[in-house]
N, C-alpha and C positions, 0 to 999 in steps of 0.2 A: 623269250625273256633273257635280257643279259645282266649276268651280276657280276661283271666285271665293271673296272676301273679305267677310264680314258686314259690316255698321256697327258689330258690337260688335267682332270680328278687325280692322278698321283702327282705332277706336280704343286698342283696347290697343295696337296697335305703334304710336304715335304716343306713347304714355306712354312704353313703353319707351323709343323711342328718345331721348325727351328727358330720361330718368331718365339714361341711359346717356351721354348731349353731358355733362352736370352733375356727374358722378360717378367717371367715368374718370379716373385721376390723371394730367395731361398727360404725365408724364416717362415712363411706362409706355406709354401712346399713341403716343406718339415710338418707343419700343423695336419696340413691334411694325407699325408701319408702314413703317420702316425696317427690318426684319428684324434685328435685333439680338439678342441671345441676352438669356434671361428667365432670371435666377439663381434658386434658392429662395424668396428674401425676396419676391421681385418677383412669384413664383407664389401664394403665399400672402396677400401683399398684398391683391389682386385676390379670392380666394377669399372673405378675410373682409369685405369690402366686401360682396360679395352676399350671404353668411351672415349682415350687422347689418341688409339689407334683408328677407332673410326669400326672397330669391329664387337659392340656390345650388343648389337638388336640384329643382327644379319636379317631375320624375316620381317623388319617394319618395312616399309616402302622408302627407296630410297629420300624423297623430300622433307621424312623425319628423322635420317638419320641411317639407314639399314643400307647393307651393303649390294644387293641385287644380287646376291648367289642363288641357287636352283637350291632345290632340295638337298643333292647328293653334296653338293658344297657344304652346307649347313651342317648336314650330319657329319662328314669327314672330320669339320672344325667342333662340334662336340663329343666329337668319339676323339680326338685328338687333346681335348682340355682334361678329360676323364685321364686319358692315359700317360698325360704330362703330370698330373696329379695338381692343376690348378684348381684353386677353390670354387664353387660352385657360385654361381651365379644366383641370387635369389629372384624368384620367377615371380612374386605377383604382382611388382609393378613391370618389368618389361615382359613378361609373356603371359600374360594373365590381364592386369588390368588394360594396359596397353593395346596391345589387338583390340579389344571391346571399345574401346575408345578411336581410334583409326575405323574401326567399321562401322559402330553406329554412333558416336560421340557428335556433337557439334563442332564448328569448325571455331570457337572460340573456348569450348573445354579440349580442344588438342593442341592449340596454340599456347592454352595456360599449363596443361598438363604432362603434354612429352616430352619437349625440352628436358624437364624438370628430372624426368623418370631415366632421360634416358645420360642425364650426369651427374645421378646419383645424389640429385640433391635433396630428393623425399625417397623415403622408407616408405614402402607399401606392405603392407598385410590384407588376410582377405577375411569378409566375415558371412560366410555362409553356417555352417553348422551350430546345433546350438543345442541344450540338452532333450532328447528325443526327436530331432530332429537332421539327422547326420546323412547315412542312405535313403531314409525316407526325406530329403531334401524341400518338397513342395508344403511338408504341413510344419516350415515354421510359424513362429508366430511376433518375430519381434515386431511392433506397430510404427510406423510414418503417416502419422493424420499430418492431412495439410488443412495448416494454418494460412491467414494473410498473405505472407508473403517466405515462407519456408513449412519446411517438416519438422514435426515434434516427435520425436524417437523416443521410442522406450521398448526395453527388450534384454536378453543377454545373448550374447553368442560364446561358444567354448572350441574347446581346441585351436584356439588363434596361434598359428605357428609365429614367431616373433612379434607377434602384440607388440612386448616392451621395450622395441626397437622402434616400431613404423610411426610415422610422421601422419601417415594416410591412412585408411582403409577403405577399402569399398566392400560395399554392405547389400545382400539380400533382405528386404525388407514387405510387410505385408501391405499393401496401400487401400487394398480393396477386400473387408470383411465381410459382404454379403454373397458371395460370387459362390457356387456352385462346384466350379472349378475352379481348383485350387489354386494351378498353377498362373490361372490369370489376372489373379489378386495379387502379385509380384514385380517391387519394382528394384532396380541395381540403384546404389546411390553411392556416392563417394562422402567419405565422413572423413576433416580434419580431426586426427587423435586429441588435438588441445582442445577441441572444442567442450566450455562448462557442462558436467553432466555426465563425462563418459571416464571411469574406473574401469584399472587393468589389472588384472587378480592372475597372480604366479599358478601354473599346475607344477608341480613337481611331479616328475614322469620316475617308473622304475629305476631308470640309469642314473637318477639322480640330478639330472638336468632340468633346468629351466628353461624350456623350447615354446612349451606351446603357454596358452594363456584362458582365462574368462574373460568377454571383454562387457559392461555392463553398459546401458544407458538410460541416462532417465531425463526424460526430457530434454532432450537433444535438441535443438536446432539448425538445421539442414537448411541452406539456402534452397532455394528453388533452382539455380543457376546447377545443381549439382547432380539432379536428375540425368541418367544416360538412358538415351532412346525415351520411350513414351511410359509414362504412369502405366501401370498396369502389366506390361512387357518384360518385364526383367527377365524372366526364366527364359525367354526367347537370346538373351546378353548371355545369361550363365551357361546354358547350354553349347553356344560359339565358344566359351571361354572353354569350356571341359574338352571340346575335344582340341584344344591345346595343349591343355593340361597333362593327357593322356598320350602322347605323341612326344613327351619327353623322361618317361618313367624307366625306359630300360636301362639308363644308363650301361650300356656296352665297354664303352670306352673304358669307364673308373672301376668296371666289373675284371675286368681283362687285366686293367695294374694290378688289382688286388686279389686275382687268384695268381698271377705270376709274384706275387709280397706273399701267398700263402705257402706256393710251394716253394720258396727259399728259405721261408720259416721252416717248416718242418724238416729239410731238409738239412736244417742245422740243428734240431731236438733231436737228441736220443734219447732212446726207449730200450733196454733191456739190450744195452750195448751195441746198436749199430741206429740206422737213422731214420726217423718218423717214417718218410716216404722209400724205406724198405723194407716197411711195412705193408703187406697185401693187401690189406683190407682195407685199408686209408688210403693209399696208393691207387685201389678202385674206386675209391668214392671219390679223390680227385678228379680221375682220370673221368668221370660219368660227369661231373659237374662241369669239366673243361668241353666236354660234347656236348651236353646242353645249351651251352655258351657260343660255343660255333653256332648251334643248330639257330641258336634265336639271332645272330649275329646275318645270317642267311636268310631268315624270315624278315628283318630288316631290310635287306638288301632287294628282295620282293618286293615290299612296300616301296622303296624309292627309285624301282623299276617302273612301278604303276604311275608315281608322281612326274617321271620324265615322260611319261605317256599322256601327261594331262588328267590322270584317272585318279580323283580323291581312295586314300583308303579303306572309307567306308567304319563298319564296327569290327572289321577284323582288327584291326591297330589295337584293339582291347586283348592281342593276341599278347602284343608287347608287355603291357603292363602287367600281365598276370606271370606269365614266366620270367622277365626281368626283375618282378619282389619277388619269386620264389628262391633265383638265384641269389639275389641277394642276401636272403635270410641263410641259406647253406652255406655261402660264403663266411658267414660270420657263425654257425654250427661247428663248421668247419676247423675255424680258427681257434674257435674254446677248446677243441677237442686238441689239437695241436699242441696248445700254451699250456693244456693241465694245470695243473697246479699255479703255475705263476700267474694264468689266464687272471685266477681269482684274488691276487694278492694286490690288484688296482694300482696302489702307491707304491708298493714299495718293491716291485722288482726288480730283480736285477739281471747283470751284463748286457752284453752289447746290443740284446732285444728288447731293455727294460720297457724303453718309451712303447714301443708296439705291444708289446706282453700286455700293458697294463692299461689299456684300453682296452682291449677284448671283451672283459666279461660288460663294459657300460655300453659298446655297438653291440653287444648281443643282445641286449635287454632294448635298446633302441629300435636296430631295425624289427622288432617285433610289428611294428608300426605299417612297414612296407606295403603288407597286401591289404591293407587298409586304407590308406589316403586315397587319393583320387577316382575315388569309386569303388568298393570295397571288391575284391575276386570274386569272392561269388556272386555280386551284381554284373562283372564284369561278364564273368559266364552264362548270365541271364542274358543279356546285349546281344550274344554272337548265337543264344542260342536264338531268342527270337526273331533279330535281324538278318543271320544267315543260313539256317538251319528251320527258321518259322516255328518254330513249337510253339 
């Protein structure tokens, strides 16, 4: 096993990174360092800066657009965006619906669709969960009876993370109610948002944000042209799609800026007249979190040892997602316990830390979310337990 870096792997991330210092729009850099909320413009912005470089989809096939890097490339240049502090890339139309569309799409819905996806000219959202139906994924129930000549939708789906942004959604839906099995009653459909029928309903989350959404349908109609892969199949699409999904959750990179943003924060807080991190005990739980951090940073570099072997990761990569939301959540434990007092005063604090201070206590209420999305941790420890351990 080598987890080392070639001389041609540290040159490219040495481009990167310096493509990345020169090219980040400072006032965007500003937004996500300071955790500040990223509107639409400000998403897409950033999209189509790396779509005019030719580097927005690295893992599509180069004839839609992707740049033909390996694995190790891919990860360098998103552990390198994390730690330049460029905004995030929203993943459900290039890493999420995209793939499922390149793999099992038609070749006249890839033609209509990637383009589009991949220069930011549709907003994608995804609409899989919906109330009692989230981990337990196969017993939704929103309905696609096909009519003539499309689908009639009717159903809600919840938690739509930017709903009130997306142009698009593609949508798990029920197509087949007599089936035994659940999960073969399922098919993926792509749903224009303007289409007559479909209402988007605000959740206001603890942090006070508007993220996620209800997304409603009633009587939808769904061309037929809009079906991916075969009626009935979808969970066969959703399934391809999660372990995408799951293969981008550690975020390393953006974890590594923002324990190095924690410990210069503290390190400028005094506490009972000398400075946060001359403090022992905070000082140790830094110091435990920044090993943690290695340690997963390491178990990555495992995983893209295996992939230069040709060897899929298999269910351990649900390794990543569980320790990379836990880090995540400490890191923002972390930070409230740092800011004290200002942590909680939101607007109005102050000096040279204000804008950072007063985000704290709305990511900490936020990333609550972490070991939830993409398959909840404790599903995920269900995966590795019975995938690699058989219990």
């Amino acid at each position: 096993m080598d987890l080392n870096y070639s001389a041609d792997e540290a040159a490219f991330r040495s481009e990167v990174r310096s493509w990345l210092d020169a090219n980040i729009p400072p006032d965007l850099r500003e937004k996500v360092v300071t955790y500040q909320e990223l509107d639409r413009d400000d998403l897409l912005a950033w999209h189509r800066i790396l779509a005019n470089k030719g580097w927005v989809a690295p893992s599509w096939p180069v004839q839609w657009g992707g740049t033909d890097w390996n694995a190790v490339y891919r990860y360098i240049f998103e552990e390198e965006c994390g730690l330049a502090g460029a905004p995030p890339l929203v993943p459900f139309g290039l890493a999420m619906c995209a793939p499922v569309l390149i793999h099992f799409g038609t070749e006249e819905q890839k033609k209509r669709f990637l383009p589009r996806i991949y220069h930011g000219e549709d907003f994608w959202c995804q609409g899989y969960s919906e109330p009692g139906s989230g981990s337990d994924l196969a017993s939704l129930k929103t309905r696609a009876e096909l009519q003539a000549d499309h689908y009639l939708v009717n159903g809600q789906k919840i938690w739509t993370t930017m709903g009130h942004f997306a142009d698009w959604i593609f949508c798990l839906v029920r197509t087949d109610f007599g089936t035994s099995i659940r999960q073969e009653g399922i098919s993926f459909l792509l749903i224009d948002m303007k289409t007559p029928g479909i209402s988007v309903r605000p959740l206001v989350l603890m942090d006070g944000g508007h993220e996620v959404n209800e997304v409603f349908f009633e009587n939808v109609e769904v061309p037929l042209a809009n079906l991916v892969h075969e009626e009935g199949k979808g969970w066969t699409a959703a399934k391809f799609l999660l372990g995408h999904e799951r293969l981008n959750t550690g975020r390393i990179g953006a974890s590594k800026r923002e324990l190095a943003a924690l410990k210069g924060y503290a390190a400028r807080r005094q506490r009972n007249g000398r400075s946060l991190m001359e403090d022992m005990r905070f000082a140790d739980s830094v110091a435990e979190l920044e090993i943690d951090l290695m340690g997963l940073e390491i178990t990555n570099l495992r995983f893209l040892d295996q992939l230069r072997g040709g060897k899929p990761p298999g269910a351990g990569v649900s390794m990543l997602k569980i320790r990379g939301t836990e880090i995540q959540q400490r890191l923002t434990e972390l930070a409230m316990e740092a800011g004290g007092a200002d942590a909680m005063r939101i607007s109005d604090a102050e000096g040279p830390d204000a804008a950072f201070a007063s985000t704290l206590a709305l990511r900490y209420c936020n990333f609550r979310k972490t070991s939830i999305y993409a398959g909840s941790n404790e599903i995920q420890r269900n995966i590795m337990a019975k995938m690699m351990l058989g219990l």
